[in-house]
N, C-alpha and C positions, 0 to 999 in steps of 0.2 A: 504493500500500500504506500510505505515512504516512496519505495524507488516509482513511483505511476506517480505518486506524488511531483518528483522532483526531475522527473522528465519534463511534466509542463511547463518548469521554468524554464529549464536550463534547452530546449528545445523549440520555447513557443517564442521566442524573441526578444528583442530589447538588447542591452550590451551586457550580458553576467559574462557571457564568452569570453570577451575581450578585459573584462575587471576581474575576471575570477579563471584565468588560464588554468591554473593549475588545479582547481577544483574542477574544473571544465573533465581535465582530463580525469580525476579519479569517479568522477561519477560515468565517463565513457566506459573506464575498465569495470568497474563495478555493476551497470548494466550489463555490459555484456556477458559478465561471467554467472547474472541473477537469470539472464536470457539461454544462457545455455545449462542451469540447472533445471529449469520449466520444460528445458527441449528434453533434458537425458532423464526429466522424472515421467515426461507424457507416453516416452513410448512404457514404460510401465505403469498403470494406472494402481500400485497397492503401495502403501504405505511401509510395509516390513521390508521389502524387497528394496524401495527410495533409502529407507536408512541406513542399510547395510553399502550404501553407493561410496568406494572410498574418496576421502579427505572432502565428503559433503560439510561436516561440522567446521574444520579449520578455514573451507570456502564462506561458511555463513558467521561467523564470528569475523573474518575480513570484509567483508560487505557491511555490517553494524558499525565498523570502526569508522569504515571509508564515508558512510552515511553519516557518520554520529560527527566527525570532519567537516565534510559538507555543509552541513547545517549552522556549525559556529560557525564557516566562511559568509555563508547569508544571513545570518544576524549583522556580522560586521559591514557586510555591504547593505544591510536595511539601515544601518545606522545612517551611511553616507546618503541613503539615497531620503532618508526624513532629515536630512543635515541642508541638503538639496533643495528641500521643499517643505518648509516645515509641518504644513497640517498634515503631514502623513506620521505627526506622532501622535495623533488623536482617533488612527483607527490602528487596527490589530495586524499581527503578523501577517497571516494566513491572509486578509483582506489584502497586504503592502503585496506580497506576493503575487497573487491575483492580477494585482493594476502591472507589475513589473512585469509579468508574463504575456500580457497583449498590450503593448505598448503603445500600438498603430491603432488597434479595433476598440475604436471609440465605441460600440455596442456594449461592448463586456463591457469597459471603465463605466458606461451610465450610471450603473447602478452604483457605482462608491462614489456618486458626484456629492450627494447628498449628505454625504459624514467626512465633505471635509468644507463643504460650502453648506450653511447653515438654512441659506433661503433659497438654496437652488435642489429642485427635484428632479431636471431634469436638463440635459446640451439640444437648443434646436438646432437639427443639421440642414444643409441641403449639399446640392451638387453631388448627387448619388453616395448620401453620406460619409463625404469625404473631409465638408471644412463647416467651421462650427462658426453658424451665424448672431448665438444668441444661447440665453437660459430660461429655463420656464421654473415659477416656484412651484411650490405643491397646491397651493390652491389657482392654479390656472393662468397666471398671470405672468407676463413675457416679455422680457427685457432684450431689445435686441440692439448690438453690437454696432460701436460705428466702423467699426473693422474687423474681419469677418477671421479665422483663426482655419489653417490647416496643418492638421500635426505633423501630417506624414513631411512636412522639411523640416521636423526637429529631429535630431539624430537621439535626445532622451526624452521619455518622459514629464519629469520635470521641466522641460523647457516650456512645453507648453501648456502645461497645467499651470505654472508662472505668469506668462500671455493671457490665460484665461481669467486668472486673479487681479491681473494690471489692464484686461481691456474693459471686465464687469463695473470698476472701479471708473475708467477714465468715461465708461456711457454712460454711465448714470448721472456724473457731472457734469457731460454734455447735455444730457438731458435739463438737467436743473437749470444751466446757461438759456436755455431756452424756452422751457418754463414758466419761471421767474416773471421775465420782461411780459410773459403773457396773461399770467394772473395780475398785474398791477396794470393793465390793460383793463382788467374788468371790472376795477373800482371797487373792489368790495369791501373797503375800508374809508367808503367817503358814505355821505350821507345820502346819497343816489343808488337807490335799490337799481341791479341789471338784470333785465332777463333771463331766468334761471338756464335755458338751452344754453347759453354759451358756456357757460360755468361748467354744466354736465359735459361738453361739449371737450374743455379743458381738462377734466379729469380724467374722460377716458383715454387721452391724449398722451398720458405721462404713466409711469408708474406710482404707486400709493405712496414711497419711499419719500417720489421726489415733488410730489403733491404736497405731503404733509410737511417736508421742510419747507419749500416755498411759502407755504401760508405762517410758519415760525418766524424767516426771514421777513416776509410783508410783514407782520406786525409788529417786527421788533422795529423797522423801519418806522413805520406811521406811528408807533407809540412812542419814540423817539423825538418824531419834527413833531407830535402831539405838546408834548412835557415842552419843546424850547416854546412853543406858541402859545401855552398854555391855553390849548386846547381837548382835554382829555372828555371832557364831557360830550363833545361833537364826537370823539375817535369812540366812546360806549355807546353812542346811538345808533352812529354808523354799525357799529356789531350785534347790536340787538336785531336793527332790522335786515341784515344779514342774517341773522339764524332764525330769523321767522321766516323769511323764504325759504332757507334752505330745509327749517322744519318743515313747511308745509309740502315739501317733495314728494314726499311720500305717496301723496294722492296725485300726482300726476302720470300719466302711462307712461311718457316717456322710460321713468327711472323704473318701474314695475318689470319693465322688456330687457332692464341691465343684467349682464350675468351677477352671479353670488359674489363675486370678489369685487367687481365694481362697485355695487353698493356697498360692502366691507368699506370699500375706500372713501366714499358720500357718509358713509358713518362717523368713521373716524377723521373727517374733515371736520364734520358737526360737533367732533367732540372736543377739538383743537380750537373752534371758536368759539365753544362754551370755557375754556379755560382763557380762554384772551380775555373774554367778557371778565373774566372772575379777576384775572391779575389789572384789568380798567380802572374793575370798581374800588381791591383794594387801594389804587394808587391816590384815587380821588377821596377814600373815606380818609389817608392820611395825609392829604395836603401835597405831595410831592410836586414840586416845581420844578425838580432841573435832574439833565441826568447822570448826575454823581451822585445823588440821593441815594444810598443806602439800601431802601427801601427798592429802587429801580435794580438796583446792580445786586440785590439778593435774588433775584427775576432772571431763570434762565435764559439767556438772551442770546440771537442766531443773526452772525452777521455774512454778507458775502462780498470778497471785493473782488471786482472785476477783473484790476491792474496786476493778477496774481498770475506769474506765467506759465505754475505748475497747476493746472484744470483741478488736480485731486483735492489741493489745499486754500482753494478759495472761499470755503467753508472756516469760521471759527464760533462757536461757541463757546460762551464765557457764563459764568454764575459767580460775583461778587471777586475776588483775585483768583480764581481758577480761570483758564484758558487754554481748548484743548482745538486742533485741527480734527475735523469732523473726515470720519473713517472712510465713507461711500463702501462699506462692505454689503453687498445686495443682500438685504434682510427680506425680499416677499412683502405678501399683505398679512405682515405679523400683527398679534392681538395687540391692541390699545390700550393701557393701562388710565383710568380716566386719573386725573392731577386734582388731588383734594392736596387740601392745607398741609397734611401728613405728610405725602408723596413729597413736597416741594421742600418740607424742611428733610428729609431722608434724601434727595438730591441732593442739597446743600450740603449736609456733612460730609457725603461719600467724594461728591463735586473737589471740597476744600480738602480732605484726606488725598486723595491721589493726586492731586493738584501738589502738594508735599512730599508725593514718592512713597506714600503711603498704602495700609488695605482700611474694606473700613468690615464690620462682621453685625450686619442688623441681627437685630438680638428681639425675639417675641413669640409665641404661643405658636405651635402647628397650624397653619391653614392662614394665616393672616397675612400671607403677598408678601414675604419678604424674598425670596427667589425671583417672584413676577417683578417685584420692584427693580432687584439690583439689572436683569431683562432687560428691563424696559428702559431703564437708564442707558443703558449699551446701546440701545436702539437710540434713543436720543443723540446720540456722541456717533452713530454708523461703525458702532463697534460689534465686532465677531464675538459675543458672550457663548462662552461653553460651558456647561452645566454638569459636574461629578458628582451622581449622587455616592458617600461617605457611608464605606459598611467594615467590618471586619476583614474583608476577603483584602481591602488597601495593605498593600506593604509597600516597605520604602523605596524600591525600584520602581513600582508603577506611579507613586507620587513622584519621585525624581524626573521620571521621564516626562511626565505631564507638567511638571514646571518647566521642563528644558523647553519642552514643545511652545509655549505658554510665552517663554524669551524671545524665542526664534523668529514666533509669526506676530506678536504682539496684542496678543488674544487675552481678552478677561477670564479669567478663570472663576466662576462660582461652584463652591465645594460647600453643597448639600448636608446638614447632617454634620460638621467637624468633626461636630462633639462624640462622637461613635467612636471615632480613631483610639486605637491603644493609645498608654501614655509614652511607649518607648517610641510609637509612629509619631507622634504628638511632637515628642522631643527633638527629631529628627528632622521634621519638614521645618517646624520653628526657625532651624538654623540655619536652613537652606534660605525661607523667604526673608529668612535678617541680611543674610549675601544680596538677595537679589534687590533690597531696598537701600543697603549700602551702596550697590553700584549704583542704581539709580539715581539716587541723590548727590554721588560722584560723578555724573553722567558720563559712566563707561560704558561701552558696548559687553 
C-alpha cells in the first residue's frame, strides 16, 4: 500500500525527480524488486509455499528500510515546499502530497483550493481548462481576474499558486478602484434619496467584499467633511433616508429575482448603514466638532488614497493610534457580524493590542461571539483568520508548525478553547509567541 502509495508521487509529476535524485533512485530499486516479489508469489497462489521462497524476509525488511528513507526525504522536501508557499502549512501531509503529485491538473488541486484560500471554493477555468480566469466562493459568488493565470508555464507549483494569491489580491482592488468612484456617484450620503435600481444595479456589479468596504470608505469620507462643516445632522438624515429605501426593498421584485448571495450582500449593506447611522448619532449626542476628537478616532475608520502606486495598499484602516494596511484577502459573502457598542469596544482593545505587537484572548461564557468576533474583525482588516479548535490531541510540533505557518503567510491565528492545552503544551507555545512578539516589536523578519 506505501509503495502504490509512493508511486503516485514520485511518478505523477512535478520536480521530486530532480530534488530528491537519490531517493528517486531507491524507490526505483525498491519497486522493482516489490514488483518482482508479486510476479514470483503469482505464479504460486498459497501462502506456505511464498514463504518458504528464499531471502523473501531479508528482501522485505530492505524494502521497509528503503521506504521508511523515503518518507523522511519527503517530509524534508514538504518542508521546502510549505517554506515555498506558506498556506500549505495549514493542511496535512497526505493533502501537500496530493497537490505535489499533479502539479499541472488543476482538477485534482480544486478541491484543496478551499483549505488554503478561506473564501475560495472553487478556480473558474476556461480555455479547455487550461488557464484560471477567476474564483468562485462557496456560496456562488465570483471574482474574476484582471489577468487570467496559466500554470502549465510554471515549472513549480508554488509558482502559481503565489500568482493566484497576488492576482485575487490585486482584482479585488481593482475592483474597489472602480467601485468607489461609482457608489459616491449615487449620492447616498446626501440628503437626495436615488432611485433604488441603480444602487441594486451597483451591487451586483462588484463583489460583497468590495461593496461593503466602499460604503466604510464613503462614510468615513462624508462623516469627515460632515465634522469640519459641522454638519453631522444633515450626514444622519441623509442615512436614515437611505435605509428607508433601502429597507423598503424588500417588497420590490426586482431584488425578490436576486440570487441568495446577492441579497446576503443588500443585507449586509443595510447592516453597514445601520451602524453608520448609530456611530452619526453617537457623534452628535456628544458634541464632536473636529476630527481629532477622540470620540471620532475611537471610530473604526476606512480611508483610500488614490496616489498609492502599490493597488494592494491603498487601503488603511485606523481605530484611535492603531493603523493597519487592509489585507484584500478574498473572504466570499462571509456572515456579518452586526457592531453593537460591545463589538466596537472588543475592536478597540484587540485594534490597540496588535497595533503594539501584541495578542489580545476575549475572555466570556461559551456561545457568546467571541470566535465570530475576533472573525469578523479579520474581515474588517481583509485578513486571512484561521481558526484551531484547542483539544488534547495538540502537541508541541503541531503548535510549532502552525505558528511557523502563521509567520510565513501572515495569517491571524484564533486558537479555540487555549485553555484545554496541557500545562507543559501551555509552557511551550508561551515561549515561542514571546519570540514571535519580540521580533515583532524588533521589526525583524
Amino acid at each position: 500500500r506505501r509503495c502504490v502509495y509512493l508511486e503516485s508521487i514520485f511518478d505523477g509529476g512535478g520536480d521530486i525527480r530532480q530534488l530528491l535524485p537519490r531517493e528517486c533512485a531507491f524507490f526505483d530499486e525498491a519497486n522493482s524488486t516489490w514488483i518482482q516479489i508479486m510476479r514470483e508469489t503469482s505464479l504460486t497462489p498459497n501462502v506456505f509455499a511464498n514463504v518458504a521462497l528464499p531471502d523473501l524476509l531479508p528482501s522485505l525488511e530492505g524494502l521497509c528500510e528503503s521506504l521508511t528513507r523515503i518518507q523522511k526525504a519527503l517530509g524534508e522536501y514538504l518542508e521546502k515546499q510549505r517554506i515555498a508557499f506558506p498556506r500549505f502549512y495549514f493542511i496535512g501531509d497526505e493533502d501537500l502530497l496530493d497537490i505535489v503529485g499533479c502539479t499541472r491538473d488543476i482538477g485534482k488541486i480544486q478541491k484543496h483550493i478551499k483549505k488554503m484560500f478561506k473564501g475560495v471554493a472553487s478556480l473558474t477555468l476556461s480555455d479547455e481548462d487550461t488557464m484560471i480566469s477567476g474564483v468562485a466562493s462557496p456560496e456562488g459568488e465570483t471574482l474574476k481576474f484582471t489577468r487570467s493565470i496559466m500554470p502549465r508555464v510554471f515549472k513549480r507549483i508554488d509558482g502559481w499558486l503565489t500568482r493566484l494569491e497576488e492576482e485575487m489580491k490585486v482584482s479585488l482592488a481593482t475592483n474597489l478602484k472602480e467601485a468607489l468612484p461609482a457608489l459616491l456617484k449615487l449620492s447616498v450620503f446626501t440628503s437626495e434619496s436615488s432611485s433604488i435600481e441603480p444602487l441594486l444595479d451597483w451591487l451586483q456589479s462588484y463583489p460583497a467584499q468590495v461593496v461593503l468596504l466602499s460604503a466604510q470608505i464613503a462614510f468615513t469620507t462624508a462623516a469627515e467633511a460632515a465634522l469640519l462643516s459641522s454638519s453631522l445632522p444633515e450626514l444622519l438624515s441623509s442615512l436614515q433616508s437611505s435605509l428607508s429605501t433601502l429597507s423598503s426593498t424588500s417588497s420590490i421584485s426586482a431584488f425578490s429575482t436576486l440570487p441568495a448571495f446577492q441579497r446576503t450582500k443588500f443585507e449586509q449593506l443595510i447592516t453597514e448603514f445601520v451602524h453608520a447611522r448609530d456611530v452619526s448619532r453617537r457623534l452628535i449626542s456628544k458634541n464632536v466638532s473636529q476630527i481629532t476628537d477622540f470620540n471620532w478616532l475611537s471610530e473604526m475608520r476606512f480611508y483610500f488614497d488614490a496616489a498609492e502606486s502599490d493597488i494592494t495598499k491603498t487601503v488603511s484602516v485606523k481605530m484611535a493610534n492603531a493603523n493597519f494596511t487592509y489585507g484584500f484577502e478574498y473572504l466570499g459573502v462571509m456572515d456579518r457580524v452586526v457592531q453593537t457598542p460591545l463589538t466596537d469596544r472588543t475592536y478597540f482593545t484587540l485594534t490597540q493590542a496588535l497595533f503594539s505587537r501584541m495578542a489580545g484572548n476575549p475572555f466570556g461564557p461559551a456561545g457568546t461571539g467571541k470566535t465570530q468576533t475576533v472573525k469578523a474583525l479579520g474581515g474588517q482588516l481583509g485578513k486571512q483568520v484561521i481558526v484551531f479548535g484547542c483539544d488534547e490531541s495538540f502537541d508541541y510540533q503541531a503548535m510549532s508548525r502552525i505558528l511557523v505557518g502563521l509567520c510565513h503567510c501572515g495569517a491571524w491565528g484564533c486558537f479555540d478553547e487555549f485553555n484545554r492545552l496541557e500545562e507543559r503544551i501551555l509552557s511551550a507555545v508561551s515561549q515561542q509567541i514571546q519570540v514571535i512578539q519580540e521580533s515583532l516589536r524588533l521589526q525583524k523578519n
